[in-house]
VEXFI-565905 format. One record per atom (N, C-alpha, C): y, x, z; residue in one letter. Coordinates in steps of 0.001 Angstrom, whole numbers, plus 500000, padded with zeros to 6 digits. Example, Ala and Ser with C-alpha at 12.3 -4.5 7.8 and 13.67 -1.06 7.14 Angstrom:
# residues 2
494310513190507800a
495500512300507800a
496700513200507800a
497750512850507080s
498940513670507140s
500030512900507870s
***
This chain:
# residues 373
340158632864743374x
340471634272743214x
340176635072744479x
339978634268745833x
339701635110746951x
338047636134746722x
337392635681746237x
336074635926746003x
335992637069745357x
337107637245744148x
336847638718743300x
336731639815743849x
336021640553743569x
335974642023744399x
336840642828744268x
337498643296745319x
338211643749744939x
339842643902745602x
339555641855745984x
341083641432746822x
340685641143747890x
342020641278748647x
341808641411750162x
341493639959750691x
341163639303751396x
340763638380751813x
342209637590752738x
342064636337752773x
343208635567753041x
342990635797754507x
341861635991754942x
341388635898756744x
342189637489757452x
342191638404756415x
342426639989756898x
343606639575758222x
344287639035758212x
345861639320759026x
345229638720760095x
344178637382760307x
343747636567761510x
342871637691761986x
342304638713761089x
341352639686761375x
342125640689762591x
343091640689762198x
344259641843762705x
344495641610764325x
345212640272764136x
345215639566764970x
344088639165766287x
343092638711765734x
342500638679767219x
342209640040767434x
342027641241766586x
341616642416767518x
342497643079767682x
344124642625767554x
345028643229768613x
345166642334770051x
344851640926769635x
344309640048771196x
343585640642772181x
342316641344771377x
341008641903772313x
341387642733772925x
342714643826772430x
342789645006773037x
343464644908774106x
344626644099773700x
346027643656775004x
345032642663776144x
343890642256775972x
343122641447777097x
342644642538777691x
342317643660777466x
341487644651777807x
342462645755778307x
343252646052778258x
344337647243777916x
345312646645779386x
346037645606779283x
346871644739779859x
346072645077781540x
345110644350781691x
344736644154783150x
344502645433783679x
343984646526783051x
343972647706783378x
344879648610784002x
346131648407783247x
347279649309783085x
348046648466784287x
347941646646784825x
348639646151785739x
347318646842787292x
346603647101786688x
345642647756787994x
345793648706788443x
346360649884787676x
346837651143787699x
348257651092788456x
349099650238788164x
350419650452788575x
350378649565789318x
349194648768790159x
349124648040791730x
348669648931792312x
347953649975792079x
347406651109793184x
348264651862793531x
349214652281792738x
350412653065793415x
351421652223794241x
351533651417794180x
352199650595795070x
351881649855796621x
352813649559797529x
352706649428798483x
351761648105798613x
351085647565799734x
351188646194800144x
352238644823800633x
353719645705800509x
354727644727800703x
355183644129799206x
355438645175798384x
355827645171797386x
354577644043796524x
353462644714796127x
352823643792795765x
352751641823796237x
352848641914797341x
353508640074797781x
354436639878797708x
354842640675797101x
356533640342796476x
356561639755795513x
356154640978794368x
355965640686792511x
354944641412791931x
355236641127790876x
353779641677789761x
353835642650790015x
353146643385789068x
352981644926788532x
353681645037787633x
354083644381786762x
355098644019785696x
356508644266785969x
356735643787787089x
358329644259788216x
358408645532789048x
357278646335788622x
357018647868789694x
358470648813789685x
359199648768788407x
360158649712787797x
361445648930788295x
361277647763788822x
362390646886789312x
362963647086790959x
364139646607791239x
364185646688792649x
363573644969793214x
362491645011794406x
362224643596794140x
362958643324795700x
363043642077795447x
363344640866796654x
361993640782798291x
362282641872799365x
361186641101800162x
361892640342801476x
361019639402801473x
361739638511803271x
360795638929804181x
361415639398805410x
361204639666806820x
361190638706807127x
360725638858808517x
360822638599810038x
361257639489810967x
362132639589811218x
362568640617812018x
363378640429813663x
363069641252814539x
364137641127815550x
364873642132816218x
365782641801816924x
367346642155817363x
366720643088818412x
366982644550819014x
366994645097820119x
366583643917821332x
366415644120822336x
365897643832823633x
367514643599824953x
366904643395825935x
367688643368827256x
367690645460827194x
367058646119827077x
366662647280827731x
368027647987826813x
368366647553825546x
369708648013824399x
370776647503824556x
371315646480825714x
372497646211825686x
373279646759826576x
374728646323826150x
375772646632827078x
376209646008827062x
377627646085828463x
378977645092828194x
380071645552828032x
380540644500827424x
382239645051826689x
382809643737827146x
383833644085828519x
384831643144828877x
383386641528829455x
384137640723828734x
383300639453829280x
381848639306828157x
381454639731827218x
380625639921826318x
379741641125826504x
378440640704826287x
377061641698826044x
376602642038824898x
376819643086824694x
376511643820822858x
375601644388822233x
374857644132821710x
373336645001820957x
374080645564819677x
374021646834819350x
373969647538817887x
372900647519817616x
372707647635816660x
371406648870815480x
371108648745814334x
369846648922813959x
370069649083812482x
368590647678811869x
368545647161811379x
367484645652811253x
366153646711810032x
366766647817808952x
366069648068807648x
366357649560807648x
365304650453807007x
365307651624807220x
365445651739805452x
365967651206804652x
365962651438803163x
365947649680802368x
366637650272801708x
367383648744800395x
368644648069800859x
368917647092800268x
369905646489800579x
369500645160801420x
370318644928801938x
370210643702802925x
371203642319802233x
370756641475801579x
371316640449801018x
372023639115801687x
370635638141802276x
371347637470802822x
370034637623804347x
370814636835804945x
370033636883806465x
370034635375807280x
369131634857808484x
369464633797808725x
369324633721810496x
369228632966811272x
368554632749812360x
368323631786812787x
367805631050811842x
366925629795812183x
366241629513811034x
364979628998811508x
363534628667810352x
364165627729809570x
365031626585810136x
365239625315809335x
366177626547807798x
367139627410808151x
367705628047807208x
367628629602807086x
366736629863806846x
366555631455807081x
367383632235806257x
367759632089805339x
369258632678804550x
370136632499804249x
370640631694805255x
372229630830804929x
373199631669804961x
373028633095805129x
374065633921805909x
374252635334804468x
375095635253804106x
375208636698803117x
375797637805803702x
375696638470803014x
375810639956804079x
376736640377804249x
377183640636805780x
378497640938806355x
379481639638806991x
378547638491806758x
379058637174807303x
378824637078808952x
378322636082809687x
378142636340811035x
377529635004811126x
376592635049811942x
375903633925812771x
375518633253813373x
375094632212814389x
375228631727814980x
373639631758816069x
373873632705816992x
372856632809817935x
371928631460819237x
370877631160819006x
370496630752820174x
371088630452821079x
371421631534822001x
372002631628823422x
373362631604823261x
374224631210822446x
375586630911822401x
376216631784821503x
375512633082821218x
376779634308820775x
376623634258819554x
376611635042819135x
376503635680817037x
376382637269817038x
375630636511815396x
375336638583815524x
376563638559813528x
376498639639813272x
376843639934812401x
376313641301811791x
375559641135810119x
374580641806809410x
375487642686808605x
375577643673808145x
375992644471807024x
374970644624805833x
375384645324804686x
374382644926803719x
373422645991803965x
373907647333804422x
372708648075804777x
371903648508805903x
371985647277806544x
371174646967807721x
371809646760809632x
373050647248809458x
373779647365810664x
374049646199811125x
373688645858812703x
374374644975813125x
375074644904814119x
375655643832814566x
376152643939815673x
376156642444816457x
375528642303817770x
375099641118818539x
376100640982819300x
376469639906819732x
377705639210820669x
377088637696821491x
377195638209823088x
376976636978823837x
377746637134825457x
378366635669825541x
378519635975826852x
377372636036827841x
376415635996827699x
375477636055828855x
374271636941828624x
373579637722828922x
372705638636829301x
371860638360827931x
371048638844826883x
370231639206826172x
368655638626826373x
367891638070826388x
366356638476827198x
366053639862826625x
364991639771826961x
364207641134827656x
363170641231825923x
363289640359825161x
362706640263823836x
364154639974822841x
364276640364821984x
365424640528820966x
365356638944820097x
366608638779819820x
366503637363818998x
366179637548817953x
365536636630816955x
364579636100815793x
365902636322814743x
365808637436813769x
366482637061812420x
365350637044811427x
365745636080810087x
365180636184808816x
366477637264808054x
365606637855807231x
366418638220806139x
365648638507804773x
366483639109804091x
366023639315802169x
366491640632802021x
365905641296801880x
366116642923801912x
365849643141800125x
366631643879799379x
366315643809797883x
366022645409798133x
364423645528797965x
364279647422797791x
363526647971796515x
364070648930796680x
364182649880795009x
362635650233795066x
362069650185793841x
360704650694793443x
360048651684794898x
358741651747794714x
358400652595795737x
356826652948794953x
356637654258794818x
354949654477794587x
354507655369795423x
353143655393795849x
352384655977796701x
351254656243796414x
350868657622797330x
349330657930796566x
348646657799798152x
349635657006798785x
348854656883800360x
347472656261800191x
347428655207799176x
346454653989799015x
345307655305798468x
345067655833797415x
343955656874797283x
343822657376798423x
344673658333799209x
344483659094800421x
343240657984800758x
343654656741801220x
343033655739802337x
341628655812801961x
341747655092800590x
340133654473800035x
339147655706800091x
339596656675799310x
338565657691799354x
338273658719800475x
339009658732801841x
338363659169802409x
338397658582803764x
339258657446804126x
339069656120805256x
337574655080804994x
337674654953803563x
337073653968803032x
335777654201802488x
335053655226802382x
334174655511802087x
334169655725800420x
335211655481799361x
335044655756798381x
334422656865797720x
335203657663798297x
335049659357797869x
333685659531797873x
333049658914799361x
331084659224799505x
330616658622798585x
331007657193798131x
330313656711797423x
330336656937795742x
331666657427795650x
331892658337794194x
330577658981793791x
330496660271794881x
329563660778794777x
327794660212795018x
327739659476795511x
326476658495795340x
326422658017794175x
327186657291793162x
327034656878792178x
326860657770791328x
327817659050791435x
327564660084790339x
325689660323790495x
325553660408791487x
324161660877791607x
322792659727791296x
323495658524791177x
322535657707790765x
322670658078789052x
324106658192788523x
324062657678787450x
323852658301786115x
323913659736786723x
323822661098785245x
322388660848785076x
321177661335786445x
320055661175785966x
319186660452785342x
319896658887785711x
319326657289785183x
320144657656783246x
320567658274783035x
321143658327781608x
320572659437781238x
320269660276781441x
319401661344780721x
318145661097780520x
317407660395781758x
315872660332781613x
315730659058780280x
316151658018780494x
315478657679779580x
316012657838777660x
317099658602777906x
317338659016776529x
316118660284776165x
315494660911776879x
315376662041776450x
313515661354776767x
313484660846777288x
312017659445777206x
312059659117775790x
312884658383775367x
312610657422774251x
313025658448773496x
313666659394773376x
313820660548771610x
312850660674771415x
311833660734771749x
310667661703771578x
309461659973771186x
309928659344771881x
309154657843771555x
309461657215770580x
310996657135770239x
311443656739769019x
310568657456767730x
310494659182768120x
310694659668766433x
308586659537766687x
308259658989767269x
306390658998766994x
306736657373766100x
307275656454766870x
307496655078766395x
307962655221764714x
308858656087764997x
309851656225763400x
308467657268762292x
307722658086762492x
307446659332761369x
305955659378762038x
305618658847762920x
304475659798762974x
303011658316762772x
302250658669762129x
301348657675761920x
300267657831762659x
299748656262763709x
298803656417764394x
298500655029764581x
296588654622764544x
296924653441765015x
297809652773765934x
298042651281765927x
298894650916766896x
300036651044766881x
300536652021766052x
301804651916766189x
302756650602765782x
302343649459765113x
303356648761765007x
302855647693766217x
302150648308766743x
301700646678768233x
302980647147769281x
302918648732769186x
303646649372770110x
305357648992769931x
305917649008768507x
306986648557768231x
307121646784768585x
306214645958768149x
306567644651768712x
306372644747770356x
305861645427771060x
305760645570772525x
307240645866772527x
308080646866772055x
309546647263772605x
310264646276771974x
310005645700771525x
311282644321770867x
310911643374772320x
309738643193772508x
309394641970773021x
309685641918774448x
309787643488775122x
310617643722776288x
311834643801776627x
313180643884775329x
314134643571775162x
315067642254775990x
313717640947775903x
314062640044776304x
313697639735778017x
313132640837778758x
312238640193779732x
313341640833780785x
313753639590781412x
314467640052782295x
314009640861783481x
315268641670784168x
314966642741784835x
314661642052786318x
314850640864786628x
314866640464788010x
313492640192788115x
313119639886786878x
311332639334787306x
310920641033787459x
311251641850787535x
310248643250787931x
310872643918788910x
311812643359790110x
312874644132790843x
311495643942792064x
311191643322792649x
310655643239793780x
308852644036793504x
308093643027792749x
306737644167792336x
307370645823792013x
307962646026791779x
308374647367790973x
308683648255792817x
309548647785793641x
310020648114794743x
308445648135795361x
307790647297795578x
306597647196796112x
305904648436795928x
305618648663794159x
305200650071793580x
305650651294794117x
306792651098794547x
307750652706794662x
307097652639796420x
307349651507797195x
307147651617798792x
305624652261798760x
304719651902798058x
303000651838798023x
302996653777798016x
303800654347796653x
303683655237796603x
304853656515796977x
305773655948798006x
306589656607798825x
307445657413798040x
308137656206797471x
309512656472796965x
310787655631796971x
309963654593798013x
311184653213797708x
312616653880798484x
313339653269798458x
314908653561798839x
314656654973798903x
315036655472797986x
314919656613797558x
315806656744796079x
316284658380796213x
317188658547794744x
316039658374793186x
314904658815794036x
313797659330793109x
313885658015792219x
313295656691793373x
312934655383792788x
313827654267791899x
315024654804792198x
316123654105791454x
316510654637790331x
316206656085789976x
316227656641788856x
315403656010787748x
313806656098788250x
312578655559787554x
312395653988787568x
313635653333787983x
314046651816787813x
314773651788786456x
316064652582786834x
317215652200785678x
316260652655784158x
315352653550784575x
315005654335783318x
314031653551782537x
313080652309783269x
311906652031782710x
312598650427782317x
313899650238782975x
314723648843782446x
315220649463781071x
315868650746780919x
316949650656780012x
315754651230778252x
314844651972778935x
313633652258777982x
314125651445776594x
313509650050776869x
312874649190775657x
314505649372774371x
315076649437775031x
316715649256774197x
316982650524773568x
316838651588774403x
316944653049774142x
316071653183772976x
314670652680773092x
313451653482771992x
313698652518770813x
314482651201771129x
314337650283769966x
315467651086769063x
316892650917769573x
318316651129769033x
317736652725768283x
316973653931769186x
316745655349768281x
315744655428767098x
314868654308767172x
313900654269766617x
314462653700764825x
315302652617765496x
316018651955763902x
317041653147763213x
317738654010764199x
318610654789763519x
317374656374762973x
316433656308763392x
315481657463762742x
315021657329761701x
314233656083761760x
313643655508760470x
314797655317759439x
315594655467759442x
316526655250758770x
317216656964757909x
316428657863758587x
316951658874757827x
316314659455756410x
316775660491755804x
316313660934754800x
314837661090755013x
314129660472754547x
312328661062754000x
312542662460753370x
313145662936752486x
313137663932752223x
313259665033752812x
314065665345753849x
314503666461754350x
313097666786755485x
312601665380755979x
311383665546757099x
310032666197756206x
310025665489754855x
308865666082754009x
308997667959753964x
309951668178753692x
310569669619752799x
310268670231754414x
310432670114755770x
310302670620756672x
309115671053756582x
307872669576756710x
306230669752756560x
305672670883755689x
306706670314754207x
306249671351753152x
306401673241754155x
307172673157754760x
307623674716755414x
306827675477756329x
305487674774756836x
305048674451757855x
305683673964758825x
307028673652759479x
307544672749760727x
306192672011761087x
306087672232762371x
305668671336763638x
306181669875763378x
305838669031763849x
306848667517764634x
307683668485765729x
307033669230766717x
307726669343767788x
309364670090767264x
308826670875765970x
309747671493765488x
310897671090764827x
310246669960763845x
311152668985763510x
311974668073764169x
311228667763765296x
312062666428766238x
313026667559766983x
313011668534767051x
313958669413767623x
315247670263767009x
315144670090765537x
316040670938764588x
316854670041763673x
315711668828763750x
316238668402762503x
316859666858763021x
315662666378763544x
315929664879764086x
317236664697765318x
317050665493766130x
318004665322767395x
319284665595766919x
319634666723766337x
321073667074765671x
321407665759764800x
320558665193764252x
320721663923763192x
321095663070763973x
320909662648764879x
320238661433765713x
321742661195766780x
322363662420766964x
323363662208767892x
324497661005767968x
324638660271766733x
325272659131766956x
324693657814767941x
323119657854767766x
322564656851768178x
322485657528769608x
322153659026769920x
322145659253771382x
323169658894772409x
323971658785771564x
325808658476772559x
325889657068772208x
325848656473771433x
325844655039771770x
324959654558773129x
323798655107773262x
322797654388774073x
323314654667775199x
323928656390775098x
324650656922776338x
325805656378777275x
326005655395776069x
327201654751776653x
327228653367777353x
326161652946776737x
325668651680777009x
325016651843778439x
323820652856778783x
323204653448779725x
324119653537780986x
325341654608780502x
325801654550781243x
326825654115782350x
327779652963780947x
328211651775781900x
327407650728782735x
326411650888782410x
325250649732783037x
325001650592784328x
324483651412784727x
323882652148785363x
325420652099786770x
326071652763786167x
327933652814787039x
328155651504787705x
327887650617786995x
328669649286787463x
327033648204788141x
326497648689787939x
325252647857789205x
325247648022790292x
325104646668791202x
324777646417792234x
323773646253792849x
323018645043791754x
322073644432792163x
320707645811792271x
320117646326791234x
319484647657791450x
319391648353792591x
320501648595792377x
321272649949793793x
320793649075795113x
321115647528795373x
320876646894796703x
319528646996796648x
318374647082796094x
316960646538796221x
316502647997796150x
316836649103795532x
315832650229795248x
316671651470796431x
317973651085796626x
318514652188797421x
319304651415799249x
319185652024800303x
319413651568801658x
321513651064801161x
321429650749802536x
323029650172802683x
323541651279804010x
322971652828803439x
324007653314804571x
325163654062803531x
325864655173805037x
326857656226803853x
326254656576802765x
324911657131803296x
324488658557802727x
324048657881801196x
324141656417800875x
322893655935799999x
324310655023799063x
324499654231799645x
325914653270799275x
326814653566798122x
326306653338796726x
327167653577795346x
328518652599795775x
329289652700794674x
330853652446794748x
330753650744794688x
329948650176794191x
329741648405793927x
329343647882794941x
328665649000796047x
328037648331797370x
329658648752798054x
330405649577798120x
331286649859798855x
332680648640798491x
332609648449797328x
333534647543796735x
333242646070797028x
332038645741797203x
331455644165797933x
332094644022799428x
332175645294799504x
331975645277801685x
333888645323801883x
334277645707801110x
336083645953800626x
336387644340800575x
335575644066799838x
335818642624799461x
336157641549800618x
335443641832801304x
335117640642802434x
335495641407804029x
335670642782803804x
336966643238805210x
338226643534804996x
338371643806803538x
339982644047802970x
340723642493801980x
339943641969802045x
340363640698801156x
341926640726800934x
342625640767802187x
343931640844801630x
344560642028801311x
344419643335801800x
344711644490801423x
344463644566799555x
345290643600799030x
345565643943797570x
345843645540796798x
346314646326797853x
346689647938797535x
345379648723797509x
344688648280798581x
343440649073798815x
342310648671797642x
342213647443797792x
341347646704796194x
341528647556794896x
343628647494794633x
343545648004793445x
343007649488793182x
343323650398794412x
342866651855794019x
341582651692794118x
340577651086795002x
339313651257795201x
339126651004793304x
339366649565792868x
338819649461791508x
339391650223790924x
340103650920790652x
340808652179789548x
339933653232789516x
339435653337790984x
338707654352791167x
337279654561790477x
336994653010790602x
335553652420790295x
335518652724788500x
336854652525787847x
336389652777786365x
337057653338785611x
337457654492786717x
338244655677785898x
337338656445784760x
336402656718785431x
335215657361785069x
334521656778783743x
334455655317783529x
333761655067782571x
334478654410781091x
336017654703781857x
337501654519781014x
336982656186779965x
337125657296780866x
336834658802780313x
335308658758779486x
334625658176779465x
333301658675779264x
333289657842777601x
333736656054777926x
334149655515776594x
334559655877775288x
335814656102776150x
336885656946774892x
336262658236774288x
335554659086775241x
335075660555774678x
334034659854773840x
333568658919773578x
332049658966772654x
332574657885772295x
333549657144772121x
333389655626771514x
333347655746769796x
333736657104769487x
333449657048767825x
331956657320767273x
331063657197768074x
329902657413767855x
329079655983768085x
330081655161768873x
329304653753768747x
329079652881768291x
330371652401766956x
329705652151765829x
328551652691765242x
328912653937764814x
328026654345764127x
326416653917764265x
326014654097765758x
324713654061766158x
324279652717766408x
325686652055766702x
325027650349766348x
324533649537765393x
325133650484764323x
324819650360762665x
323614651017762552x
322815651744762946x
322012652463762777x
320216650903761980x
320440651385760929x
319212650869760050x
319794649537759738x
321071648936759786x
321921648020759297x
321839648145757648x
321764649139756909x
321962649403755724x
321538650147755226x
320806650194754111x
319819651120753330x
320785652094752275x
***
């Protein structure tokens, strides 16, 4: 009975299921990336991103005032002050073998003979019969502090870090590498799709057959081309890279969703006198806009998120340096700066988070494009 047309299929709920999986895999790491950029670098070696709304647990190293802060009282030398400028102070220790044996407001047992004693919100008070050194004694403690967010970490990246320049480097690699070759292949697609000339189907197995040819076998001859004719590391040459890689996909994907439209409405144009130029401009492009934003989208996450391109066709200074060259070099001088990582990457795909969502209902569509008669 699964087979009749009609009934829902026994698979529908596993259907459900993995593509609420896909989304929470996708959705999940994002949203813990977002709420590590607002956060400190203490906090983060603390706990997740998951615990941001929590008060978390951090351990110090901390030490006691100096010789230069004490006084005496009677036969005893006394340090006050304060160990934490915010949270609570839990337990505390002064020695590695037990660094928190001590809960707060208890007292401890010093080095040099005396004791100090901790309060929970940071106050202490040191006791010795004999003089202090001139360096403060070694406490551990566990300080429990309340949430903290910051937009210090943006401040940093984008304008310590070179983000912000390289924002704008990428913007500038990446609008023009997405226009040229959409607005290349519209016009290539609709000769491929309507217009009859010899060759034309050698020309269509030529764009399938470049589909497959990888882009690394043409990165270096191609650079060679641009140096010969004085454009290499240049905005010019990286444009007329992304554009002559992303071509074969662009003219294939517009070409299946053209051919695919009404014959009729292109005839009744002819019948009117319409041009092609007239037609591919009134009739086809307004038609066509599902498949233009799919490619657009495709184009333009590709284009945003390259490295390899950008390193071979464009230099490694400020003025040149997209956000993937700035995010490599983050990598390997900020390695541990986890705060700075997360805003730098938030930063890196805010942009193509916005650009998704605005056109993602157009990408079915255009992926379907000549799927079905």
């Amino acid at each position: 009975m699964d087979n009749i047309a009609g009934t829902r299929s026994s698979l529908v709920w596993a259907v459900h299921l993995a593509v609420v999986a896909l989304v929470l895999l996708w959705t999940v790491p994002t949203v813990g990336l977002l709420v590590s950029s607002f956060r400190d670098r203490d906090q983060i070696a603390t706990s997740g991103w998951w615990a941001a709304l929590f008060p978390a647990e951090e351990r110090q190293v901390v030490r006691l005032a100096g010789a230069g802060d004490q006084r005496q009282e009677g036969d005893l030398w006394v340090i006050e002050g304060t160990l934490i400028d915010e949270g609570t102070l839990n337990r505390f220790g002064t020695s590695a073998r037990e660094p928190f044996a001590h809960a707060a407001g208890e007292t401890g047992e010093l080095a040099n003979g005396g004791r100090v004693t901790v309060e929970a919100d940071g106050r202490y008070r040191a006791e010795a019969p004999e003089p202090f050194a001139e360096r403060g004694p070694r406490l551990f403690v566990a300080v429990e502090t309340p949430p903290r967010f910051t937009t210090d970490n943006y401040d940093r990246v984008l304008f310590a870090e070179g983000i912000g320049r390289a924002f704008l480097n990428t913007m500038t690699v990446t609008i023009p590498a997405t226009v040229i070759p959409i607005l290349v292949a519209a016009f290539a697609a609709y000769a491929l799709a309507w217009m009859e000339f010899p060759g034309r189907a050698l020309l269509i197995a030529a764009v399938v057959g470049l589909l497959v040819v990888p882009l690394q076998l043409a990165l270096i001859p191609l650079l060679q081309l641009h140096n010969a004719v004085g454009i290499g590391k240049d905005y010019l040459g990286i444009w007329l890279a992304h554009s002559a890689f992303g071509l074969p996909l662009a003219i294939y994907l517009l070409r299946n969703y053209m051919v695919g439209l009404p014959r009729e409405i292109i005839e009744s144009a002819r019948v009117d006198g319409a041009t092609d130029f007239q037609i591919f401009v009134r009739i086809i492009l307004p038609l066509s806009f599902p498949a233009l934003a799919s490619f657009a989208i495709f184009q333009f996450l590709w284009t945003w998120n390259d490295l390899l391109v950008a390193t071979v066709f464009l230099s490694n200074t400020p003025e040149q340096l997209v956000m993937t060259g700035v995010l490599r070099e983050l990598l390997g001088s900020r390695g541990g700066d986890w705060e700075i990582l997360a805003a730098s990457a938030f930063v890196s795909i805010a942009v193509p988070i916005v650009v998704f969502f605005a056109m993602q209902r157009y990408l079915v569509r255009g992926l379907l494009a000549g799927s079905v008669k």
